[in-house]
C-alpha distance (Angstrom), angle and dihedral (degrees) to the residues before:
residue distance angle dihedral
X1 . . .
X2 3.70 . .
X3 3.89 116.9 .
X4 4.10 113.5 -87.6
X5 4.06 80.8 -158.6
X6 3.72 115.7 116.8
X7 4.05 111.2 -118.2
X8 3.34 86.8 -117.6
X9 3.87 87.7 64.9
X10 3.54 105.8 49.8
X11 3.38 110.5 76.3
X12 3.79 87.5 78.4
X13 4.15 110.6 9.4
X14 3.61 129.5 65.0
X15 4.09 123.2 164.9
X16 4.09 110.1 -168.3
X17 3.85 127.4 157.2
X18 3.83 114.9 -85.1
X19 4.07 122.4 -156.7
X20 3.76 91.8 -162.1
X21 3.87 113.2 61.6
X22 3.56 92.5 156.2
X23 4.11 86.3 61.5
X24 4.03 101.1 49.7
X25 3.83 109.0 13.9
X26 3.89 106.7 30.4
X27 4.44 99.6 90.5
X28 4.46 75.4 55.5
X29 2.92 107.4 42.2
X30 4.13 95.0 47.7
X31 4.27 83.1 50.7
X32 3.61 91.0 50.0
X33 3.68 108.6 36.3
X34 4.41 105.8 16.1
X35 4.00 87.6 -116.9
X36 3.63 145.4 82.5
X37 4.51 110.0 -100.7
X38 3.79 115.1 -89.9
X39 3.35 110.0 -78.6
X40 3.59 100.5 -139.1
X41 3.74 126.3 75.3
X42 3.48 146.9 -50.3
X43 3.51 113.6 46.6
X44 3.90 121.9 167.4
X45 3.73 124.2 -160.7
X46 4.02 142.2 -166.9
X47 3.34 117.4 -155.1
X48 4.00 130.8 -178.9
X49 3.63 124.1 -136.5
X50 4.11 112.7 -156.6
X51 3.67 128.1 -144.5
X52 3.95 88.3 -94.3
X53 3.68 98.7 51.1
X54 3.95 109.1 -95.0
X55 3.70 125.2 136.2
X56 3.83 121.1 -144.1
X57 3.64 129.3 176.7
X58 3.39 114.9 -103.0
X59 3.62 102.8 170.2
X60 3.72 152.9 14.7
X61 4.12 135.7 -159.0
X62 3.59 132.6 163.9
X63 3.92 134.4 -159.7
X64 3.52 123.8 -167.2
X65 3.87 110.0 -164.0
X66 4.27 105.8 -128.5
X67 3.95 109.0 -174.9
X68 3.38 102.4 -64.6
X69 3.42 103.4 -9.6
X70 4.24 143.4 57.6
X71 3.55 127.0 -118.7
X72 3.76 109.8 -144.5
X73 3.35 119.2 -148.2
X74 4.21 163.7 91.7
X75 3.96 81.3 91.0
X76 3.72 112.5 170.6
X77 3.82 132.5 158.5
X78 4.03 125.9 -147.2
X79 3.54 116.7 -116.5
X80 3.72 92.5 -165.8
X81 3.79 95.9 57.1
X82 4.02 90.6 46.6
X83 3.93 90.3 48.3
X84 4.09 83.3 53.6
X85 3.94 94.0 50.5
X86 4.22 105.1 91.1
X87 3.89 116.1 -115.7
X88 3.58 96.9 -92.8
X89 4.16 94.5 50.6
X90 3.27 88.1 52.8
X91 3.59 99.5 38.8
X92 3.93 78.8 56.5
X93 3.65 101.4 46.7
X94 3.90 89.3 52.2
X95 3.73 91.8 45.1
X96 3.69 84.3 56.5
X97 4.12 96.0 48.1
X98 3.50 88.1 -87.0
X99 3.76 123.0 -116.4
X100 3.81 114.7 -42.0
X101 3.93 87.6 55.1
X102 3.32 89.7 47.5
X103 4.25 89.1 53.0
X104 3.39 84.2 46.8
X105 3.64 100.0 45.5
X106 3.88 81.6 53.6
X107 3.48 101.9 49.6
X108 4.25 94.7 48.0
X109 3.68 82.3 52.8
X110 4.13 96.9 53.6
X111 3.93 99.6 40.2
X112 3.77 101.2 33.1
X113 3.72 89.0 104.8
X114 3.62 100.5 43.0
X115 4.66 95.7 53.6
X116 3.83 138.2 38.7
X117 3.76 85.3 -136.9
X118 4.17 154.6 17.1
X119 3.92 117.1 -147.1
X120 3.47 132.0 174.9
X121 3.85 130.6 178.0
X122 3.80 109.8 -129.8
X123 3.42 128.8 -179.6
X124 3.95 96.2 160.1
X125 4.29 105.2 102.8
X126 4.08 87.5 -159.4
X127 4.44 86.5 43.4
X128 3.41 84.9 46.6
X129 4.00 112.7 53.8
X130 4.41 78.1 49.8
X131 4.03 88.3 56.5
X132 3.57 88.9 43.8
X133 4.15 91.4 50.7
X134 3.74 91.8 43.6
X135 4.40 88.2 51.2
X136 3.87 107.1 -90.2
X137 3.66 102.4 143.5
X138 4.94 112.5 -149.8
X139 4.05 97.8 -114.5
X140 3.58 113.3 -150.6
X141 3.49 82.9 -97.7
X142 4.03 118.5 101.3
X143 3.79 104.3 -102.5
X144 3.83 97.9 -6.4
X145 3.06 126.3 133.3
X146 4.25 143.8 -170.3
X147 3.53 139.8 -163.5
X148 4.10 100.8 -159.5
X149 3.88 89.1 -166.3
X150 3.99 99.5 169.6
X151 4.34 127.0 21.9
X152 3.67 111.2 -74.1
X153 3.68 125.1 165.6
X154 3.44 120.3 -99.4
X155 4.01 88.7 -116.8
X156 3.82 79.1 59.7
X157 3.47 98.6 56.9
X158 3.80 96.0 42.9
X159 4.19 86.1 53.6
X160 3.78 93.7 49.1
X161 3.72 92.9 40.0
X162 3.78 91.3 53.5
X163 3.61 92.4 41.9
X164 4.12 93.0 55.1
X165 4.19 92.3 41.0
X166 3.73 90.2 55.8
X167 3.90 88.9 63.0
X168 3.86 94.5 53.1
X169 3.74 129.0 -151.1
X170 4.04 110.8 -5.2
């Protein structure tokens, strides 16, 4: 898949699909969320690359595939690895929507083929302008949220809406 990453970005981000969560995004996620990182696929990652070399985790999403749908979510960003980037990459990254929308930007662009749908349950005001920027959609839902990437029906999105509300938060 070609890179969803603006040029500008590149030189030191890249977000790619990672088998092992447990190996790059388990210390994080256990600070962020008080358990280990589902231990089922897909799990998307940022990571930073300094002027010397290094790669640090900068951030984490997963996607759990539902029928024919994905469930966005266990998103978290790395403070550490932001506080590492200079003032004018991270100037950059933010000027770009900074890195969860670029995760999510990602995943859209990997799965779109393989769902109807992306939802995500946010309940975050800050987490959710970025999923709004990125193409979440607020469902009428409190803290639900949809990403209608291709034409479907209304009827459509009522089923898959109902169907994803009656598992509650994920």
């Amino acid at each position: 898949m070609k890179s969803t990453l603006p040029e500008a970005l590149c030189a030191f981000l890249t977000i790619t699909e990672i088998d092992d969560s447990d190996f790059f995004i388990q210390k994080l996620f256990k600070r962020k969320f008080g358990h280990t990182p589902p231990d089922f696929p897909r799990h998307f990652a940022a990571f930073y690359r300094n002027p010397e070399g290094a790669s640090f985790v900068a951030g984490y999403s997963h996607m759990r595939k539902f029928d024919d749908v994905y469930l966005s979510g266990g998103s978290c960003t790395e403070g550490e690895t932001l506080r590492k980037m200079s003032v004018e990459e991270a100037a950059l990254l933010q000027s770009h929507g900074g890195v969860w929308f670029q995760i999510l930007k990602y995943k859209f662009a990997k799965l779109a083929e393989e769902c109807d749908a992306f939802f995500g349950h946010c309940g975050d005001a800050r987490a959710l302008q970025v999923a709004i920027a990125a193409g979440f959609v607020q469902l009428e839902h409190q803290h639900l949220i949809a990403n209608w990437h291709k034409p479907l029906p209304p009827e459509r999105h009522r089923e898959l809406t109902a169907k994803v509300h009656a598992l509650g938060p994920f």
